[in-house]
N, C-alpha and C positions, 0 to 999 in steps of 0.2 A: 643715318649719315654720320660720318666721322667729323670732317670737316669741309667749308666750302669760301670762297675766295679769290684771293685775285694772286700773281705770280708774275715776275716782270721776264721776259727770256726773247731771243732773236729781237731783239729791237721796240719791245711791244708790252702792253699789259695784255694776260688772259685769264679768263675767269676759270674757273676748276671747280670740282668735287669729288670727295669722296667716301666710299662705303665702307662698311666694314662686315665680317662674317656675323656678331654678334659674341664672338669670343676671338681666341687666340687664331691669328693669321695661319694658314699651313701654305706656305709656300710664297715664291713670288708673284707678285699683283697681274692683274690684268688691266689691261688700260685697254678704252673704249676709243676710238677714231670717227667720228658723226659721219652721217651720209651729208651732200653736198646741199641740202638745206636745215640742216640739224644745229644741233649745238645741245651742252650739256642738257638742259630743262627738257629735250623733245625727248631723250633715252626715258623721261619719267620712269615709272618706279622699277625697269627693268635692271638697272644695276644694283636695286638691294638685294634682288631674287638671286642674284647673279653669286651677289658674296653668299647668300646662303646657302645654295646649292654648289657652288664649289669648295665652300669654308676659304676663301682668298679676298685680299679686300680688293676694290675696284677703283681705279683711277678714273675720270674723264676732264678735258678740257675742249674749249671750245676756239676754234682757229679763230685766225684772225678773219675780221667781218664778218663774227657768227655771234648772237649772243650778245653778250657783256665785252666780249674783248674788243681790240681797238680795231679799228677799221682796217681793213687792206688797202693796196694800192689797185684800183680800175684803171683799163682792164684786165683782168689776170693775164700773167704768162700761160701761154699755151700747156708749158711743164709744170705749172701749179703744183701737182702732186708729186711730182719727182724733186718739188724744191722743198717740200712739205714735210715728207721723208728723211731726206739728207739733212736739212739746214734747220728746219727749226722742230722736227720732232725728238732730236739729240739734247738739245738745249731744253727743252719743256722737260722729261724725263731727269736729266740734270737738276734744274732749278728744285723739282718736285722731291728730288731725293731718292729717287728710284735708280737704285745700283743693282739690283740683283737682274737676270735676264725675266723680263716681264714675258707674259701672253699677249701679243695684240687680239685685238677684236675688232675689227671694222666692218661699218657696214658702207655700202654702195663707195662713193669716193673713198672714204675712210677704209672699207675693204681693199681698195690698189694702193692707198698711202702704205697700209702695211706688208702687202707683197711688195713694195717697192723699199720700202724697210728694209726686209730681210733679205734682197737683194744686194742692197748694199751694205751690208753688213756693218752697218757705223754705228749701231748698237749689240750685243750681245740680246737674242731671243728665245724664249723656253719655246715658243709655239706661236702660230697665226689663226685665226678664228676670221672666216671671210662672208658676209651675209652682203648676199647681192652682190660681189664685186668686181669690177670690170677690168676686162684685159683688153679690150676693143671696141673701139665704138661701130655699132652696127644702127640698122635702121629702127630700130625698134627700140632702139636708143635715143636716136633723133626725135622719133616720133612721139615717145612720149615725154622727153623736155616742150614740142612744140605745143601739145595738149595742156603741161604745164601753165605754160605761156599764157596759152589761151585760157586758162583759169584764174591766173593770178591777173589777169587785166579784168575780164570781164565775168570772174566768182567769186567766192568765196576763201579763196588760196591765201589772196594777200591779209585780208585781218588775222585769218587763222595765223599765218606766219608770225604777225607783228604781236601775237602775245607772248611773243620767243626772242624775236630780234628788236622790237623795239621803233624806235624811230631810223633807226637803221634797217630797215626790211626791205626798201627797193637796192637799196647797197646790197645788201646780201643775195637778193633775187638776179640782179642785171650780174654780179660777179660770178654767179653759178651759169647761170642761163647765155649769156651773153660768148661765156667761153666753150659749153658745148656746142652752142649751134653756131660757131666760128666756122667757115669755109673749110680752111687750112686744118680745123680738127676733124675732120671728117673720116681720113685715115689715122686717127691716132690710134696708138697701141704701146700696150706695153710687155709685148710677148717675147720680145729677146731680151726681156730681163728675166721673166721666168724663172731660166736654166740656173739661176744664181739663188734661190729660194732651197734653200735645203735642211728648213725647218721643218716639223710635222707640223702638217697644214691638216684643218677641216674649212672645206666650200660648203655653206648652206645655199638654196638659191629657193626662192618658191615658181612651182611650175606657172602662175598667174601673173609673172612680173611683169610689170609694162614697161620695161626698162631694159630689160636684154632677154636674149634667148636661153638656153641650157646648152647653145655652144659654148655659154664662157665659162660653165663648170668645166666641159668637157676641158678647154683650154688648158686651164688653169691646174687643173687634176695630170691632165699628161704632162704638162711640159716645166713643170716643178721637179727637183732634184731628191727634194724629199719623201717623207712618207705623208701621201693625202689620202681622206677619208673626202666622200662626197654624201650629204645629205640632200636630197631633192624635196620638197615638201609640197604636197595637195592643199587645195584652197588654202593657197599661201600666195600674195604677192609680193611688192617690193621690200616687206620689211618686213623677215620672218619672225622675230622680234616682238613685234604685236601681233601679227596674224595667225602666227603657230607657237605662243610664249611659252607654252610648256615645254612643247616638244624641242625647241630651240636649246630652253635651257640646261632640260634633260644633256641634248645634243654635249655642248659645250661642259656641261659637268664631267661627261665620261670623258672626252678629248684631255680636261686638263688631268683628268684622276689617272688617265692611262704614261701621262706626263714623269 
């Protein structure tokens, strides 16, 4: 690790880290986006492999109510990720220093934060990396925040969490949770933003996700402007990441090397 820390931006402290290849950087950074219980600490030692296998160093920061950083406002805007994207991923990037067009990487939330990124074009993007990311919520979406649910009340879910988030863990739980299984999101989506994505994209998704189908590959693959590669991965579920780490990073080396 290069360095690790806090950074003040959109109104906020947030915590950060970062890798480095082990020598000289070749190109611009990748910066990692968390899935919507993540935060920097749960990537564990995935973004060292990351700067090594692509020789780039790796950015990650943890949103607000994740981690270290400061709390959010309860309960989220329905558009959380589309505020996410626009308003305070410009300013994190900023504060961080990161001028040159980075890679995103996101997984699950963090994968539509950066399609909605490069939609709106209010940064300059070398490329999008998408592990698990949603373009719409379907039921298998639903179903498994509600299995969630049911685990962090009455399993194991919530300590596990809290060695991440802290005393802040039902915060972060109720602000993820609370906002998918919202009425009113039930048809969200974010597919007529799509057409505005005209980065080279890679979609990883593993076939076992409990969290969405292989239509939102499909989605996301067709109705991108740009050049997408789709990786589907076998005994893979919600986080290719750790469940297929090779092959993922394999994945993601070629994508930035072909960059």
């Amino acid at each position: 690790m290069i360095d690790s820390g806090f950074l003040d931006a959109a109104g906020g402290r947030l915590e950060y880290s970062r890798w480095g290849p082990g020598g000289r950087a070749d190109g611009p950074p990748l910066v990692l986006l968390h899935e919507g219980l993540g935060c920097v600490s749960m990537w564990r030692d995935w973004p060292a492999a990351l700067a090594r296998a692509t020789g780039r160093e790796v950015f990650a920061y943890s949103r607000f109510g994740y981690g270290g950083s400061s709390p959010a406002e309860l309960p989220r805007p329905l558009d959380f990720m589309t505020r996410e994207a626009r308003a305070v991923l410009p300013r994190v990037l900023a504060e961080a220093g990161i001028a040159e067009a980075p890679v995103l990487v996101g997984h699950s939330d963090g994968g539509t934060i950066a399609l909605l990124s490069a939609a709106s074009a209010e940064v300059p993007l070398g490329g999008v990396v998408t592990l698990a990311a949603h373009a719409f919520n379907e039921p298998r979406c639903i179903e498994g925040i509600e299995a969630a649910r049911d685990a962090y009340r009455d399993g194991s879910l919530r300590e596990r969490l809290s060695r991440h988030h802290g005393e802040g863990t039902d915060h972060t739980f109720r602000g993820w949770c609370d906002a998918w299984l919202a009425p009113e999101f039930e048809h969200w989506s974010i597919e007529e933003d799509l057409p505005g994505v005209d980065v080279p994209l890679l979609v990883v998704q593993g076939r076992n996700d409990a969290y969405g189908t292989l239509r939102q590959v499909e989605v996301i693959a067709d109705r991108t402007a740009g050049p997408a590669r789709t990786l589907v991965l076998d005994d893979c579920g919600h986080s290719p990441h750790r469940d297929q780490a090779r092959a993922t990073t394999a994945a993601v080396a070629r994508f930035v090397e072909a960059l």
